[in-house]
C-alpha positions as CSV (number, residue, x, y, z in Angstrom):
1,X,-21.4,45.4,-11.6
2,X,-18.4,43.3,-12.9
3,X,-19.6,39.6,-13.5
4,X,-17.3,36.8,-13.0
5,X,-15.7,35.2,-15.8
6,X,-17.2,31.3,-15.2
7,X,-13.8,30.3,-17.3
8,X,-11.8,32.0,-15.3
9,X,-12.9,30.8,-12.3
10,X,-13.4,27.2,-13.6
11,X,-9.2,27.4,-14.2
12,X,-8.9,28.3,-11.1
13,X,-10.2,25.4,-9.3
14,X,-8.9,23.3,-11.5
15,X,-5.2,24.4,-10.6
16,X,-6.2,24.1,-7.0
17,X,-7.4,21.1,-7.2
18,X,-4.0,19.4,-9.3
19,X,-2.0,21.1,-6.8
20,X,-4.1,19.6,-4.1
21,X,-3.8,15.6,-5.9
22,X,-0.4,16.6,-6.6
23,X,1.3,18.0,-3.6
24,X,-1.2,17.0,-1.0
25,X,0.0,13.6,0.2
26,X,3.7,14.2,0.9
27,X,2.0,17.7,3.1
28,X,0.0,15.4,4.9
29,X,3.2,13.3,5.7
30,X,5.4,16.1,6.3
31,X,2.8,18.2,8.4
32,X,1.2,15.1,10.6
33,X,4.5,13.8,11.3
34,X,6.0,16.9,12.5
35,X,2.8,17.4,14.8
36,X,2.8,13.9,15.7
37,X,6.5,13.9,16.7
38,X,6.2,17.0,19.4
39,X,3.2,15.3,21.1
40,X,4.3,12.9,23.9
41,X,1.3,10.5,23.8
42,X,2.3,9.8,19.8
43,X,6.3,10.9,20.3
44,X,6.8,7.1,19.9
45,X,4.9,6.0,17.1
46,X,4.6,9.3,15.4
47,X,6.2,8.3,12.2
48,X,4.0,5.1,11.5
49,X,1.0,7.3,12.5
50,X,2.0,10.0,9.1
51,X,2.7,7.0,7.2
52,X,-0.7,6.0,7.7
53,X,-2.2,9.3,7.2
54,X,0.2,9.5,4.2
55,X,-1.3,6.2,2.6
56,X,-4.9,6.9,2.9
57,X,-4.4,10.4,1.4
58,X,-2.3,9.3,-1.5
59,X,-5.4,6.7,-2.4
60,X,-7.4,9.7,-1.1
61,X,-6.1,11.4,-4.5
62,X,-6.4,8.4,-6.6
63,X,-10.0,8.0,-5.8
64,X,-11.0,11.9,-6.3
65,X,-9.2,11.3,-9.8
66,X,-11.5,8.5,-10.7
67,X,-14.7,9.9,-8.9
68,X,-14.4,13.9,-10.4
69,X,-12.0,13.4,-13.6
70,X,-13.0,10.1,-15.0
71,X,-9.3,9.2,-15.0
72,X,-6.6,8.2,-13.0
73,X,-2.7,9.9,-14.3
74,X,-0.3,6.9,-15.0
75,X,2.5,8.9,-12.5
76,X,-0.6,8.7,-9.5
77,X,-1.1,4.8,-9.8
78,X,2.4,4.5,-9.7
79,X,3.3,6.9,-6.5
80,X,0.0,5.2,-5.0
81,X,1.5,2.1,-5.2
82,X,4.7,2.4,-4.5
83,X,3.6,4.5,-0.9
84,X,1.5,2.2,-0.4
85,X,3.9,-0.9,-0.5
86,X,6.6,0.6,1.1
87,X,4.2,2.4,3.7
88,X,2.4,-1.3,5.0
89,X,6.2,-3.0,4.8
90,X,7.6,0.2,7.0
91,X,4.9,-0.1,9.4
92,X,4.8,-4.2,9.4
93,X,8.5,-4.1,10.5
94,X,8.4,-1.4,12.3
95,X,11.7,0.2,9.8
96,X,11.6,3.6,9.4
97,X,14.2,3.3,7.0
98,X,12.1,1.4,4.6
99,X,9.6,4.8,3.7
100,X,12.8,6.7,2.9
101,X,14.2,4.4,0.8
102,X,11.0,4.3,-1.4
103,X,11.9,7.7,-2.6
104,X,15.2,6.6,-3.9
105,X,13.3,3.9,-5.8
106,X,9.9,6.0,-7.1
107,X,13.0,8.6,-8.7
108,X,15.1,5.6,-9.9
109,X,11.7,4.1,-11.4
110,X,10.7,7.5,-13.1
111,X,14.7,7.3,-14.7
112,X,14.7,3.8,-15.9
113,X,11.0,3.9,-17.2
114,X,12.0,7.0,-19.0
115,X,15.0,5.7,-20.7
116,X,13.6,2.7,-21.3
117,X,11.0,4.6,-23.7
118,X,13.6,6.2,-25.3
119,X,15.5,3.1,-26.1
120,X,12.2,1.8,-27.4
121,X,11.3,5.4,-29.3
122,X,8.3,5.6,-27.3
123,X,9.3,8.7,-25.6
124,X,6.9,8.4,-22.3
125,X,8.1,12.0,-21.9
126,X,5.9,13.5,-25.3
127,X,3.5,10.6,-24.6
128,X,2.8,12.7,-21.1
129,X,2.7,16.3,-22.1
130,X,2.6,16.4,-26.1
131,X,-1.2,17.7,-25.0
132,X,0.4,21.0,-24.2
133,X,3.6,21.6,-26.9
134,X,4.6,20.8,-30.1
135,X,8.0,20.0,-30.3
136,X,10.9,18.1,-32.9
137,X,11.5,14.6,-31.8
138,X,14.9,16.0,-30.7
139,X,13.8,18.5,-28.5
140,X,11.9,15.7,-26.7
141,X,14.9,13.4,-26.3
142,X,16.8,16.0,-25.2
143,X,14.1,16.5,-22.3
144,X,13.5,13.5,-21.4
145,X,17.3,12.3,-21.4
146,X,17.7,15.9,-19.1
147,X,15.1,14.4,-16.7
148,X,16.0,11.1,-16.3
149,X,19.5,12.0,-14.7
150,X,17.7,14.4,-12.5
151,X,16.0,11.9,-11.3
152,X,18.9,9.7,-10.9
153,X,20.6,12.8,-9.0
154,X,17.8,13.3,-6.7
155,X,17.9,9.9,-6.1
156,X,21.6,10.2,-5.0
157,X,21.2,13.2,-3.2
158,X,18.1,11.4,-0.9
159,X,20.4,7.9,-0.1
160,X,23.2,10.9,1.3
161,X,20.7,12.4,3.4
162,X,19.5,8.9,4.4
163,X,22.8,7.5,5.4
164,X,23.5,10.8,7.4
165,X,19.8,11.6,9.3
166,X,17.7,8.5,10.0
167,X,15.4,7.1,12.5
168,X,18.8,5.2,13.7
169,X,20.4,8.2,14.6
170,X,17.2,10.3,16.3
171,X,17.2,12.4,12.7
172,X,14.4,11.1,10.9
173,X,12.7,14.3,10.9
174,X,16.0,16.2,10.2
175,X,15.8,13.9,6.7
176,X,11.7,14.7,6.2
177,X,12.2,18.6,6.3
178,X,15.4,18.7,4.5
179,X,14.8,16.4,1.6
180,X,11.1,18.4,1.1
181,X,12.9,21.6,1.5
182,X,15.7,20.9,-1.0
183,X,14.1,18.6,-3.4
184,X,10.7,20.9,-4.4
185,X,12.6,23.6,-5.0
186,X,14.9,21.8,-7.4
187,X,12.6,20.2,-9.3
188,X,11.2,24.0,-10.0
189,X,14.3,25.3,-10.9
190,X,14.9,22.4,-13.3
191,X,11.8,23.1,-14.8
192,X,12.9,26.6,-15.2
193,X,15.9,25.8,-16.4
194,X,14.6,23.8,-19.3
195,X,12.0,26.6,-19.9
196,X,14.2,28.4,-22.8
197,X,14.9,25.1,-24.9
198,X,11.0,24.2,-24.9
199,X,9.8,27.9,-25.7
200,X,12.6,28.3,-28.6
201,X,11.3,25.1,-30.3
202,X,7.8,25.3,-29.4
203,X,5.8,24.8,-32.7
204,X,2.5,26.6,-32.7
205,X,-0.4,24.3,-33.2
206,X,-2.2,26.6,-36.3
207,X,-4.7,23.7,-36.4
208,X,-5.7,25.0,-32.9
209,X,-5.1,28.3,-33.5
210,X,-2.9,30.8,-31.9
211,X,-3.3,31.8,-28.2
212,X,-2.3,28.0,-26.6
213,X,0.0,28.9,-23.2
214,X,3.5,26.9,-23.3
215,X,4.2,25.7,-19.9
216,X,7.5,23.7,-19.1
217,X,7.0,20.1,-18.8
218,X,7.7,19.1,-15.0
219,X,6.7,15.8,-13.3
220,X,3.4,15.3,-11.5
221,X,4.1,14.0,-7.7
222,X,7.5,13.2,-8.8
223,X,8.7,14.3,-5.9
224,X,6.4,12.1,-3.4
């Protein structure tokens, strides 16, 4: 009989589990909404219901960070905050308009905050994910300058689909699907993209001895 590794296993969950704090909000947005807006007793109020849904599962996160992990990631607190802001003003005012335009402004945040740290040399971008690659001070520069206008692009790219599908025009959904759609993907193939520069410089860590898996820096719930 084969025995389970526990390490293994222990990985495993763990993976789930970031996925789940990292991804899990904006599906509970995306997927309550969309159910939301084909019932006719919630047709009406369908997108302050997910926005609700979406707030208490984004502090959901935050708080299963601080209960199980003893921490909460510097990205979370700021996505919690900024969905949760947004999220009470959009419902308040009853402006649908509001919850889309936090996106443009959690991307522009993660842009400025980066190249603000770079203007400082305090590269937040090897602050976040020098636990998992040694790199030259160049390499990270580069990486971070690379992700910073992606995040001004996506940025861009979300105040388009804004001004073309909103709540105004009976295409508020039309913006929810496509901008989810479009922007996950992207920030994968980014990620892939940048793959080759981080494994050519990748230093190995003899200190820690050989073995250590590179994996390509992305952002965590940079795209909620």
């Amino acid at each position: 009989m084969t025995e389970t590794n526990p390490a293994k296993k222990t990985g495993a969950l763990s993976g789930a589990s970031q996925l789940a704090v990292d991804l899990g909000p904006i599906a509970v947005f995306i997927v309550s909404y969309n159910i939301l807006h084909r019932i006719e007793a919630t047709k009406e109020n369908a997108i302050y219901l997910a926005i609700g849904l979406f707030i208490a599962a984004t502090l959901a996160a935050i708080a299963y960070c601080k209960i199980v992990r003893g921490k909460i990631p510097p990205v979370l607190l700021v996505t919690g905050a900024l969905v949760t802001v947004f999220g009470v003003i959009t419902i308040l005012l009853r402006d649908p308009s509001i919850i889309q335009i936090k996106f443009t402004i959690t991307f522009l945040f993660y842009a400025a905050a980066i190249a603000f740290s770079l203007l400082i040399k305090q590269n937040v971008w090897k602050l976040l994910f020098r636990h998992a690659f040694s790199l030259p001070d160049k390499i990270w520069d580069i990486l971070a300058w690379r992700w910073a206008a992606f995040y001004v692009l996506v940025a861009v790219f979300n105040e388009v689909l804004r001004h073309y599908y909103n709540e105004a025009n009976g295409n508020f959904d039309v913006w929810l699907n496509v901008r989810t759609a479009l922007t996950y993907p992207a920030f994968l193939l980014f990620a892939a993209a940048n793959t080759p520069l981080v494994l050519k410089h990748h230093i190995d860590d003899e200190a820690d001895g050989a073995g250590k898996d590179a994996e390509t820096p992305s952002p965590s719930s940079g795209p909620s």
